[in-house]
C-alpha positions as CSV (number, residue, x, y, z in Angstrom):
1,X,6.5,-93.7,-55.4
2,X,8.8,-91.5,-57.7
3,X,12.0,-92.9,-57.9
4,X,13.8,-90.8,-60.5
5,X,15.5,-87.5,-58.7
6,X,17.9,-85.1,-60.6
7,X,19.9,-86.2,-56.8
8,X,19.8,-88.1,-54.3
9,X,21.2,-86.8,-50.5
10,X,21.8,-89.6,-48.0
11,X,21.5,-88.3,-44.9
12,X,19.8,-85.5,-42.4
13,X,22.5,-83.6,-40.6
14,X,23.5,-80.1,-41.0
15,X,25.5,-81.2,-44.3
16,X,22.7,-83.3,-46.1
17,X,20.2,-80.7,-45.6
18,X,22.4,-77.6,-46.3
19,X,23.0,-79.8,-49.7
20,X,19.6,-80.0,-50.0
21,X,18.5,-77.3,-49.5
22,X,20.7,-75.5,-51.7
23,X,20.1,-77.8,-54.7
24,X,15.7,-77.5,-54.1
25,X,16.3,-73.2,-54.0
26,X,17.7,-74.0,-58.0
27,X,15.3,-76.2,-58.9
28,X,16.5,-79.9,-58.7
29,X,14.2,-82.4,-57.6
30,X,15.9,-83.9,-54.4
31,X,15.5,-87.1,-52.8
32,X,16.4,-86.6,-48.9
33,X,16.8,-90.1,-47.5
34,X,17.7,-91.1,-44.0
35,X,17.2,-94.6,-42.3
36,X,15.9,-93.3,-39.4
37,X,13.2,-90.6,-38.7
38,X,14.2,-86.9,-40.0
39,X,15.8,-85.5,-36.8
40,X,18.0,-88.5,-36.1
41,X,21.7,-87.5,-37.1
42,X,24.8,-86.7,-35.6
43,X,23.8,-82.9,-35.9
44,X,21.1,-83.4,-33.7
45,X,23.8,-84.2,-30.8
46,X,26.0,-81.8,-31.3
47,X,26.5,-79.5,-28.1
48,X,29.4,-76.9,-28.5
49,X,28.6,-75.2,-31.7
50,X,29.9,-73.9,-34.5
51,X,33.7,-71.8,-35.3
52,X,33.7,-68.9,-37.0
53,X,35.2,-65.4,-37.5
54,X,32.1,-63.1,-36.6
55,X,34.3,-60.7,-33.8
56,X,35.9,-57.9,-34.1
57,X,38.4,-59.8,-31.8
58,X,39.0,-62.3,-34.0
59,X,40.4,-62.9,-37.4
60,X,41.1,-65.4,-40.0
61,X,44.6,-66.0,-39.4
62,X,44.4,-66.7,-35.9
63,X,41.7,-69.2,-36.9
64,X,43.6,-71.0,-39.4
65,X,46.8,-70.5,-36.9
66,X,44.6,-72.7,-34.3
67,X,43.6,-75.2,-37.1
68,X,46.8,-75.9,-38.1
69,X,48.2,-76.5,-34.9
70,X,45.6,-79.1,-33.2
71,X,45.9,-80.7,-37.2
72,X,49.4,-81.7,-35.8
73,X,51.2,-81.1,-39.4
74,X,48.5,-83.1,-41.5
75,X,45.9,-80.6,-42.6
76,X,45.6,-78.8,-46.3
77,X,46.3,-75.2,-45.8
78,X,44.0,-74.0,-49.0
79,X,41.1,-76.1,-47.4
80,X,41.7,-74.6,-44.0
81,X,42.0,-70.8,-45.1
82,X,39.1,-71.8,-47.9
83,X,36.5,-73.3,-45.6
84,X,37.0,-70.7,-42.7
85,X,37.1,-68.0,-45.3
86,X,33.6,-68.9,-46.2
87,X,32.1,-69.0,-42.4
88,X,30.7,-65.8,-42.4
89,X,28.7,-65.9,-45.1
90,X,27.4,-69.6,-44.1
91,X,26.1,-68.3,-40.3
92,X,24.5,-65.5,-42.5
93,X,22.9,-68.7,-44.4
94,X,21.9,-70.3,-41.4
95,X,20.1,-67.5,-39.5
96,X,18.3,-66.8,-42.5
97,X,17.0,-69.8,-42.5
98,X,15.9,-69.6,-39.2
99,X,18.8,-70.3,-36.8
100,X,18.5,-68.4,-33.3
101,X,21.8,-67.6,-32.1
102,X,22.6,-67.2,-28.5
103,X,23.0,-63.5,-28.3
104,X,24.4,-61.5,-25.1
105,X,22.1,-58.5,-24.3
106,X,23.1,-56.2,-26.5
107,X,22.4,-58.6,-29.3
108,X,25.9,-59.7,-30.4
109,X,27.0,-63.3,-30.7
110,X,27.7,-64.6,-27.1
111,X,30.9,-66.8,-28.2
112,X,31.9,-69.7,-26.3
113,X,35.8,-70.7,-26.2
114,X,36.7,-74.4,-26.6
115,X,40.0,-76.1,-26.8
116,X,42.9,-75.3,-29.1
117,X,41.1,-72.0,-29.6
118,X,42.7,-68.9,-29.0
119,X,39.3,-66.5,-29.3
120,X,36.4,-66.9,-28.3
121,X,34.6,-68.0,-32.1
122,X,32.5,-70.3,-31.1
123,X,28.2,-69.7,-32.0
124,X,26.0,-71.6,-29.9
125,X,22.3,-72.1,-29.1
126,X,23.1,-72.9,-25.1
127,X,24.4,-76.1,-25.1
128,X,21.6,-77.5,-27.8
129,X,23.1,-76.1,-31.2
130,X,22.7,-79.0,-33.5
131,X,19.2,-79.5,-32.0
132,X,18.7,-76.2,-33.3
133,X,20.3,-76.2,-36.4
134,X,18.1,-79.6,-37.5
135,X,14.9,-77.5,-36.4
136,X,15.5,-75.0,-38.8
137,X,17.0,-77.0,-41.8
138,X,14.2,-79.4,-41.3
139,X,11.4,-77.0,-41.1
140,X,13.1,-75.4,-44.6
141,X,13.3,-79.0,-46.2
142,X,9.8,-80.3,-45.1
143,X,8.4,-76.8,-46.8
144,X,10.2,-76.9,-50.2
145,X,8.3,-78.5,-53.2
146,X,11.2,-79.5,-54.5
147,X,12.5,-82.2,-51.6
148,X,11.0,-85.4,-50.9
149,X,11.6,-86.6,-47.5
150,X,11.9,-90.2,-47.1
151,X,12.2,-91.4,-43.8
152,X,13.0,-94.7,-42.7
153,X,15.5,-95.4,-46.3
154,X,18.5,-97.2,-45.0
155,X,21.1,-96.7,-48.1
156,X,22.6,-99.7,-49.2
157,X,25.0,-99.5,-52.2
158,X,25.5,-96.6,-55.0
159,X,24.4,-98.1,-58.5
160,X,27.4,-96.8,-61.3
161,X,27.6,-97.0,-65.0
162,X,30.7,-99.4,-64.8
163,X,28.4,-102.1,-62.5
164,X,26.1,-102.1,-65.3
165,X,29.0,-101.9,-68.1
166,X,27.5,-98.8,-69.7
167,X,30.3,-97.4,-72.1
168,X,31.8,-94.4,-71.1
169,X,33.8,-93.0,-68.2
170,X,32.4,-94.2,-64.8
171,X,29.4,-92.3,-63.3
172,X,27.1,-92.7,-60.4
173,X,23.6,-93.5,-61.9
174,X,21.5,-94.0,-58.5
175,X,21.4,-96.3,-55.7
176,X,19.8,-99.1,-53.7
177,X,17.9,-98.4,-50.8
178,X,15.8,-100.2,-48.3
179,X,12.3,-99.1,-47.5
180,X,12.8,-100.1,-43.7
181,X,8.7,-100.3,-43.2
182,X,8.0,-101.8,-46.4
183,X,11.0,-104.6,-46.0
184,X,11.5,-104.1,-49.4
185,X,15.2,-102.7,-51.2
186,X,13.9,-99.7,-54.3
187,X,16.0,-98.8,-57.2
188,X,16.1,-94.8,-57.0
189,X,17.7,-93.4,-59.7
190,X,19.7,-90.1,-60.0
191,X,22.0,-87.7,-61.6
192,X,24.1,-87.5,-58.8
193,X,24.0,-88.4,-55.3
194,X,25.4,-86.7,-52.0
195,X,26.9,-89.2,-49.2
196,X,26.3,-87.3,-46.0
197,X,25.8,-89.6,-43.5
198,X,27.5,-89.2,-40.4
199,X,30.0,-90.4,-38.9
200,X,31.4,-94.1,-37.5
201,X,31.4,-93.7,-33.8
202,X,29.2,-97.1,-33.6
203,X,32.2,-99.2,-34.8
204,X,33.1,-98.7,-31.0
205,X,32.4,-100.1,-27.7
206,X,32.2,-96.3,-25.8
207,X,30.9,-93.7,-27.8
208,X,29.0,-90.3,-28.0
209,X,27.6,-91.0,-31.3
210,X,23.8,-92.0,-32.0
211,X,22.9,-95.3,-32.8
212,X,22.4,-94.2,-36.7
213,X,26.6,-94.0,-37.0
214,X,27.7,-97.1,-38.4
215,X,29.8,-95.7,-41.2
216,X,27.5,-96.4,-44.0
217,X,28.5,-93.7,-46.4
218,X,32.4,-94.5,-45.9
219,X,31.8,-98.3,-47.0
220,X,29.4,-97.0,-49.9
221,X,32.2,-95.1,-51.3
222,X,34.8,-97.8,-50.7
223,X,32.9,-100.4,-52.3
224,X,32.8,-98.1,-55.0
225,X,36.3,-97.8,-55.7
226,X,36.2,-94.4,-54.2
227,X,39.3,-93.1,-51.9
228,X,39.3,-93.0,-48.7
229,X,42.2,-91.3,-46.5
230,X,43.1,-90.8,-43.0
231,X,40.5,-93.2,-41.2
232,X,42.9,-94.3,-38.5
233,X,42.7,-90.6,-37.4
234,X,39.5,-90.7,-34.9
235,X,38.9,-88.1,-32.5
236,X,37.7,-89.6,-28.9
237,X,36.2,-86.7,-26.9
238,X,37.9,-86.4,-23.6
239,X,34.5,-86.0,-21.4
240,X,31.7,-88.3,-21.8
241,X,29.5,-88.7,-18.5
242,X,30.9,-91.9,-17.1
243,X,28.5,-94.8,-16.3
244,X,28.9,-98.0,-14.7
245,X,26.5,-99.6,-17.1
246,X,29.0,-98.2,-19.9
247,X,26.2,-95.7,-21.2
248,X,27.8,-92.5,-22.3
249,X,26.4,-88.9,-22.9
250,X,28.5,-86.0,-24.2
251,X,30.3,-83.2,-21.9
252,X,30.7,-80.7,-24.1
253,X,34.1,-79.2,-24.4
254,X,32.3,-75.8,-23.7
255,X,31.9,-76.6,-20.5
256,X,35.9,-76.3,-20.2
257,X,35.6,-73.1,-21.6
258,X,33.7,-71.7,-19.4
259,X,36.6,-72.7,-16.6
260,X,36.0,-76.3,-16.2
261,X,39.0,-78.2,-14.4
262,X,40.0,-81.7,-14.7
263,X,40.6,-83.7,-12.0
264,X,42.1,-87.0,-10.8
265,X,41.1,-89.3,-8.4
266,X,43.6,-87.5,-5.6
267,X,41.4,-83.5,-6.2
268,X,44.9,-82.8,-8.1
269,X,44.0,-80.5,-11.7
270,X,46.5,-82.7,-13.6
271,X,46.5,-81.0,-16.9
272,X,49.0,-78.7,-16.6
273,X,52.0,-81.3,-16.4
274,X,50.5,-82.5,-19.6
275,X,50.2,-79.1,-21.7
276,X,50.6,-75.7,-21.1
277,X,47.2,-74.9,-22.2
278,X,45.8,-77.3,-19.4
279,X,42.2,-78.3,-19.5
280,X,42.0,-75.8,-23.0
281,X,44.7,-78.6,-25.1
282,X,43.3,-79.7,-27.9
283,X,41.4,-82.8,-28.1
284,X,43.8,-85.6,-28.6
285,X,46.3,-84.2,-26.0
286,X,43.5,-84.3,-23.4
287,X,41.8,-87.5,-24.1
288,X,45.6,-89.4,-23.7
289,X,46.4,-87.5,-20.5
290,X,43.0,-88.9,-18.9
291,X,44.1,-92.3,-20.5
292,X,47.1,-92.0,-18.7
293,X,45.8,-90.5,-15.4
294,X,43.2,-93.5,-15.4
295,X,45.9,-96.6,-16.1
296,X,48.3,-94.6,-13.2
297,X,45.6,-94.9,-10.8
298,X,43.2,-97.9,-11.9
299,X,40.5,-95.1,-11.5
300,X,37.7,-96.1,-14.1
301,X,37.2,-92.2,-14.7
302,X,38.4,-88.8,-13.7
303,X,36.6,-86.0,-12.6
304,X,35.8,-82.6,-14.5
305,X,35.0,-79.8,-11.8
306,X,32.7,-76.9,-12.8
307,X,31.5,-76.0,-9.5
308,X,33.2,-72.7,-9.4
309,X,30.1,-71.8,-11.5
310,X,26.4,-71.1,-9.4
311,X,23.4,-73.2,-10.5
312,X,21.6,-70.8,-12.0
313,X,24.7,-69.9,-14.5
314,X,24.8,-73.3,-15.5
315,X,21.3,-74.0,-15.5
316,X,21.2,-71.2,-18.2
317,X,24.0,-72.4,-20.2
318,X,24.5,-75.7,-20.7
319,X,20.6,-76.9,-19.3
320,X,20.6,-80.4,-21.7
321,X,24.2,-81.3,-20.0
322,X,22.7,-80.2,-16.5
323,X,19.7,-81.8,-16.6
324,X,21.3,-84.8,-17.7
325,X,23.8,-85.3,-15.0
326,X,20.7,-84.0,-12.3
327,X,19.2,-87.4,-13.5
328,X,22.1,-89.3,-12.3
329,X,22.2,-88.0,-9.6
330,X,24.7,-84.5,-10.0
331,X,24.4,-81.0,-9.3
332,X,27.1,-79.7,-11.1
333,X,27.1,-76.6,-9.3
334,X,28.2,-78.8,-6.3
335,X,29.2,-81.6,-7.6
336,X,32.0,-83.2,-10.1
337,X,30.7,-85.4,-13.2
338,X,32.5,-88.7,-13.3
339,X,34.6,-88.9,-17.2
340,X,35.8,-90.7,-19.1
341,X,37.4,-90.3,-23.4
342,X,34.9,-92.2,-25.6
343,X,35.1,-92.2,-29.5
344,X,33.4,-89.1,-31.1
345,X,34.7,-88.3,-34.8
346,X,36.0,-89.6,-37.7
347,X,38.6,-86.7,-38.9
348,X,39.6,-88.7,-41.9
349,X,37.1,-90.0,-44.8
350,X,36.0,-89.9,-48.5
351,X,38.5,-87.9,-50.2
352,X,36.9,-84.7,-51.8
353,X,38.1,-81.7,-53.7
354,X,37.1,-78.6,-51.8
355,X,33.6,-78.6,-53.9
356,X,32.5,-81.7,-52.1
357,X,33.7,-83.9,-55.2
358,X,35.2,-87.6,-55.0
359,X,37.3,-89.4,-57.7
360,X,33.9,-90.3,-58.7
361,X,31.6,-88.3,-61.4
362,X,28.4,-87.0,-59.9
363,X,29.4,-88.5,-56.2
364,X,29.3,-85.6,-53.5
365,X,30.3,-86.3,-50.3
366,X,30.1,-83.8,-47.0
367,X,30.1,-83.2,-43.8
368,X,31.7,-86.1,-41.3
369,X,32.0,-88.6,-44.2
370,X,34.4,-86.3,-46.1
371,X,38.1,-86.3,-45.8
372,X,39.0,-82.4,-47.2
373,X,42.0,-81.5,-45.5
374,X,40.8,-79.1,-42.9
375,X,41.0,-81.6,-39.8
376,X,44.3,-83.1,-40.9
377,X,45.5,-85.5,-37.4
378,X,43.2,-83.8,-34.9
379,X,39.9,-82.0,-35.3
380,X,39.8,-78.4,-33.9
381,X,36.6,-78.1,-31.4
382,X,33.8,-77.4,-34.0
383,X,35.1,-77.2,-36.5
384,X,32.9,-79.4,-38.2
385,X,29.7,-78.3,-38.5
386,X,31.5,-75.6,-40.1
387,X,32.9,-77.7,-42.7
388,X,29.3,-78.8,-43.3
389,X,27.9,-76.0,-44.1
390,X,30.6,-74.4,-46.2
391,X,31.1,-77.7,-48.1
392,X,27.4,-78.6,-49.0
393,X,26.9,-74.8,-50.3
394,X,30.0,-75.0,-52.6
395,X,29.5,-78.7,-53.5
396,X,25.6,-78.0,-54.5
397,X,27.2,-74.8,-56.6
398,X,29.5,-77.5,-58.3
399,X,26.8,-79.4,-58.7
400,X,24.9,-77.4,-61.0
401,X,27.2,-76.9,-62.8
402,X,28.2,-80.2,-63.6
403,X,24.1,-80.8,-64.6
404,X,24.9,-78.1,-67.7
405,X,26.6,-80.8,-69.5
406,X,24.9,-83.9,-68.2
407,X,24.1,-86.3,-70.1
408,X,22.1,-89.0,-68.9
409,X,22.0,-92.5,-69.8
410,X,19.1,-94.0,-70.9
411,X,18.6,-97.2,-68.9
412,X,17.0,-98.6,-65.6
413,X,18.1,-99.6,-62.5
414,X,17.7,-103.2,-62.2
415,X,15.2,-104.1,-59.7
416,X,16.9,-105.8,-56.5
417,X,16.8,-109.1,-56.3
418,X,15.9,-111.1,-53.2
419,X,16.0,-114.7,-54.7
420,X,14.3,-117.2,-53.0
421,X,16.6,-117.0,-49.6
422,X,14.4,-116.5,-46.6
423,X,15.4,-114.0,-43.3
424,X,17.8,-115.7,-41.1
425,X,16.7,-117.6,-37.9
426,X,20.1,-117.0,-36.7
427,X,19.8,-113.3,-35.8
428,X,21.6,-113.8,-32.7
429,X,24.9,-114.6,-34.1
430,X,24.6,-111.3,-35.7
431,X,24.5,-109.2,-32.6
432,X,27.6,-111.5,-31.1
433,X,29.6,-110.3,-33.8
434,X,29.0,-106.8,-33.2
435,X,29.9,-107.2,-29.5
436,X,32.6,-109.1,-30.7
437,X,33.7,-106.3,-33.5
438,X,33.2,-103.6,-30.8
439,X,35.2,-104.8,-28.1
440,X,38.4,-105.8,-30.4
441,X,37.6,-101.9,-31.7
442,X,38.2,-100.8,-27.8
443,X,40.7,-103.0,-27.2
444,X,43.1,-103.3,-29.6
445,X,42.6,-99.8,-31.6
446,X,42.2,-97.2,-29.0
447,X,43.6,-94.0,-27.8
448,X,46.8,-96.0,-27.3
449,X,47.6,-98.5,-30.0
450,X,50.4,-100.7,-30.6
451,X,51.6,-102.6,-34.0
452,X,50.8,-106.3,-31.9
453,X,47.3,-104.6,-31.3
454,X,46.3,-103.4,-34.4
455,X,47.3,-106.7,-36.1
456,X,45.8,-108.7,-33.5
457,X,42.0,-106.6,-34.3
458,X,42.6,-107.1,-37.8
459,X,42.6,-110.7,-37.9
460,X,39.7,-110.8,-35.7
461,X,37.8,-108.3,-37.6
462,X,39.0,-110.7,-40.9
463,X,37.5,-113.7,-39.5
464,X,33.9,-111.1,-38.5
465,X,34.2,-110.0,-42.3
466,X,33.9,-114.0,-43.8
467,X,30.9,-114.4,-41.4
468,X,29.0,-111.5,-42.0
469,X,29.5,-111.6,-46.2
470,X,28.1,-115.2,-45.8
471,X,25.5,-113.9,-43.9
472,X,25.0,-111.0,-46.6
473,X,24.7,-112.8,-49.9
474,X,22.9,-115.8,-48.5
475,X,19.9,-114.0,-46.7
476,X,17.6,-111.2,-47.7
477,X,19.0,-108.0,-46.1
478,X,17.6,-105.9,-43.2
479,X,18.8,-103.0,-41.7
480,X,20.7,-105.0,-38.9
481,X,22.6,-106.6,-41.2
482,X,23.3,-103.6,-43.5
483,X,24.9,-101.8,-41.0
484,X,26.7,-104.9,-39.2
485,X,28.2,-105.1,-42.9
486,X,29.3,-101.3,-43.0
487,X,30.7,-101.3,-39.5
488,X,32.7,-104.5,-40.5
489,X,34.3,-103.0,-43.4
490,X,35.2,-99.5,-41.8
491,X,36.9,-101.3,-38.7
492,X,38.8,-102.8,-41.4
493,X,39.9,-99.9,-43.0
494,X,41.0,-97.9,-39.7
495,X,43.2,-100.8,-38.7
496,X,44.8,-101.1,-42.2
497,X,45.2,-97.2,-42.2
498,X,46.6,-97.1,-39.0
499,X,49.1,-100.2,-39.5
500,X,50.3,-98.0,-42.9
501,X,51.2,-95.1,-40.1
502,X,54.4,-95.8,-38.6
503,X,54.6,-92.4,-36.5
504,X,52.5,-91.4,-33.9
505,X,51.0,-87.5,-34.9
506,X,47.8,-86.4,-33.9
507,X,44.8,-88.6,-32.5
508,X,47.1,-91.9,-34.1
509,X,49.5,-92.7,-30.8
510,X,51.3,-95.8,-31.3
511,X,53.8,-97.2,-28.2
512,X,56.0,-98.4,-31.9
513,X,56.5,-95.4,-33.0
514,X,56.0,-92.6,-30.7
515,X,57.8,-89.9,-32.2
516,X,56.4,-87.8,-35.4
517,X,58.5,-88.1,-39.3
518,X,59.3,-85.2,-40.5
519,X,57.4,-85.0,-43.7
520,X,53.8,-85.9,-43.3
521,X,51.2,-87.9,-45.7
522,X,48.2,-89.3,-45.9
523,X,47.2,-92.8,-45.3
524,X,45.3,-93.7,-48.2
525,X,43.0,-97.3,-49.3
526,X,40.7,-97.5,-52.4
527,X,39.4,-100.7,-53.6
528,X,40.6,-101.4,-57.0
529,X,36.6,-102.3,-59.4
530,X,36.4,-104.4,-62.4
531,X,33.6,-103.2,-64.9
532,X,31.4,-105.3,-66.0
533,X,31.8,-107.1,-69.2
């Protein structure tokens, strides 16, 4: 199999293949990994849609207005006007490349409203729009000669010029990746490679995210001596169906645009006393009134109330999130759908420049993974697949440039070595520990958190860490233990972000300090690398 690229993209959302995409129309030859099969990403859940400034109603300002505020005093004001600046053009991008719009009948964007939004700016494709948005990207990628799709390539570590104490200032060079079918870790080699791989939701006992986010893009980077900044900052969607068996599917906050109330356990709409926006807050401000509703009552969820609506409105609108709750048993049209917060996004991330760039030469990062600015304490209600898409096309523009005066280095990976260590017959104790890591996640750094709490997961998640890096270097890796690594190490560095926070702004509510300081900053870690000698 080829294993030299000009880059390498590491993962198959709306970022990853934007980058892609982008890079393949110039000419590069692109490797697209992604340890799952093409279509599994975050993307590919993804209900609401995406923000942007396509009505007459609407303008910039009042875009960047909304950002800020839901940011809660944290965000970068040139990323925010930069990135929302450059939406237009990227929904041109998309339906070019095949994106179908919901349209209203006379063939204009039918724009949904969501909270913290003051417009209606949100594009949609029903209640489906990252399903839609992979379709098309994916159709693009699979057709270009210049992208090699391969599927089932779990990314392990990024391979730089300091590991293999190359003279020079530090560069990436390629990375490790393991063939999932073949059981066997390749060397692929690169002039730069793109971290887009999702988000971290998996790090948590309740969450909306696939099974494919475990955070392995955020530990890449950090193991690199890459910054990362703001990871104690995680966004817990307000309404996920709730489920005795503690499954979870998505609500999407459109759904409250379109009039949805919440409810306690009494009938009583609650939100009000909470916000003046009510059920239309942003994020963070609803997700800790239903925390607080729930621990009044002992209620193990609240109710969201859309029945205002007839069935064949909400059939036609939001038909994945009504079929879903018909299967447990709900008509939303007469019924209310049992909720409950669970943890969604990762607003914080790899540090990057506003052309996708970390600290690191020929490293891109974008999409969830990336820390820009733009989300700052509290994501604004899509927001992100925004971000994406405006990222990976200036990011694969800075790209080519930095190819002009590329220089290569002229050596080989070294193959991956396996040793003589055979799998582990202990597999079980692997899966306790990620029970174990999950639960101390849910406990202990949650939507309310505590400076006893936070300390109290960190030296459970310390005592995880020892067990899992024995595991690690004294057994030959597999997926499972890849990602038990990754989601080990990112737990680690949201409670050690969140314990440097000693004010409570945004999604980061601590009962210790539960007023905001006046001047804000980020909450930065980087591991500090020793070249090789």
């Amino acid at each position: 199999m080829q294993t030299d690229f000009d880059l390498i993209v590491a993962g198959s959302g709306i970022a990853g293949l934007s980058f892609a995409l982008t890079g393949a129309q110039n000419g590069l030859k692109v490797a697209l990994i992604t340890k799952k099969s093409r279509a599994d990403s975050n993307t590919n859940h993804a209900q609401g849609g995406i923000a942007a400034v396509t009505s007459d109603a609407d303008d910039f300002e009042s875009h960047v207005r909304d950002t800020l505020i839901a940011g809660d005093g944290l965000c970068n004001e040139q990323a925010v006007r930069t990135i929302i600046a450059g939406g237009p053009q990227c929904i041109r991008q998309l339906v070019e490349r095949g994106v179908n719009f919901t349209q209203q009948q006379d063939g204009s964007p039918a724009l949904g409203k969501e909270g913290g939004h003051s417009q209606r700016r949100i594009l949609h494709v029903k209640d489906m729009t990252g399903r839609a948005i992979e379709a098309a990207l994916l159709k693009q990628a699979a057709d270009s000669p210049n992208i090699t799709l391969l599927e089932h390539f779990l990314a392990i570590d990024i391979v730089t010029s300091a590991k293999l104490g190359l003279d020079g200032e530090n560069r990436v060079i390629g990375l490790y990746a393991l063939d999932v079918r073949q059981k066997k870790v390749r060397a692929l080699k690169a002039k730069a490679v793109t971290l887009s791989t999702g988000g971290v939701g998996q790090v948590y006992q309740y969450t909306t995210n696939p099974a494919i986010a475990t955070g392995d893009g955020v530990a890449m980077a950090y193991r690199a001596g890459v910054p990362v900044a703001n990871m104690e900052f995680i966004q817990f969607h307000p309404t996920a169906f709730y489920t005795p068996q503690g499954e979870r599917f998505l609500i999407s906050e459109a759904v409250r645009g379109e009039g949805g109330v919440l409810r306690n356990t009494q009938g009583e709409a609650f939100m009000q006393r909470y916000d003046p926006r009510a059920d239309l807050a942003p994020r963070d401000i609803v997700a800790r009134a239903i925390d607080q509703e729930m621990k009044r009552s002992g209620a193990r969820h609240v109710w969201l109330d859309v029945t205002a609506h007839d069935q064949a409105f909400l059939k036609d609108r939001f038909p994945t999130i009504f079929e879903a709750c018909e299967k447990n048993g709900i008509d939303i049209s007469k019924d209310w759908i049992p909720v409950v917060p669970a943890a969604h996004y990762e607003c914080g991330g790899v540090v990057t420049n506003l052309d996708a760039q970390t600290q690191l030469k020929g490293l891109f990062a974008c999409g969830e993974i990336a820390c820009t600015g733009l989300h700052g304490a509290n994501r604004l209600a899509s927001n992100s697949l925004l971000e994406a898409v405006v990222l990976a096309q200036r990011g694969a523009a800075k790209l080519l440039e930095y190819l002009e005066d590329f220089n290569p280095p002229n050596v080989e990976l070294p193959q991956w070595v396996d040793g003589d260590l055979q799998a582990s017959d202990e597999r079980v104790v692997l899966s306790h520990n990620l029970d174990e890591l999950k639960r101390a996640m849910w406990d202990y750094v949650g939507i309310m958190r505590s400076e006893k709490r936070l300390k109290r997961a960190l030296t459970r998640i310390g005592m995880l860490q020892r067990e899992i890096d024995e595991y690690y270097w004294n057994f030959k890796v597999d997926s499972t233990l890849i990602e038990l690594r990754n989601l080990v190490l990112v737990a680690d560095i949201i409670v050690r972000s969140a314990l440097m926070r000693k004010e409570s702004r945004g999604l980061h509510y601590t009962l210790d300090f539960p007023e905001k300081l006046p001047q804000a900053h980020d909450s930065i870690v980087q591991k500090q690398i020793e070249c090789a000698s």
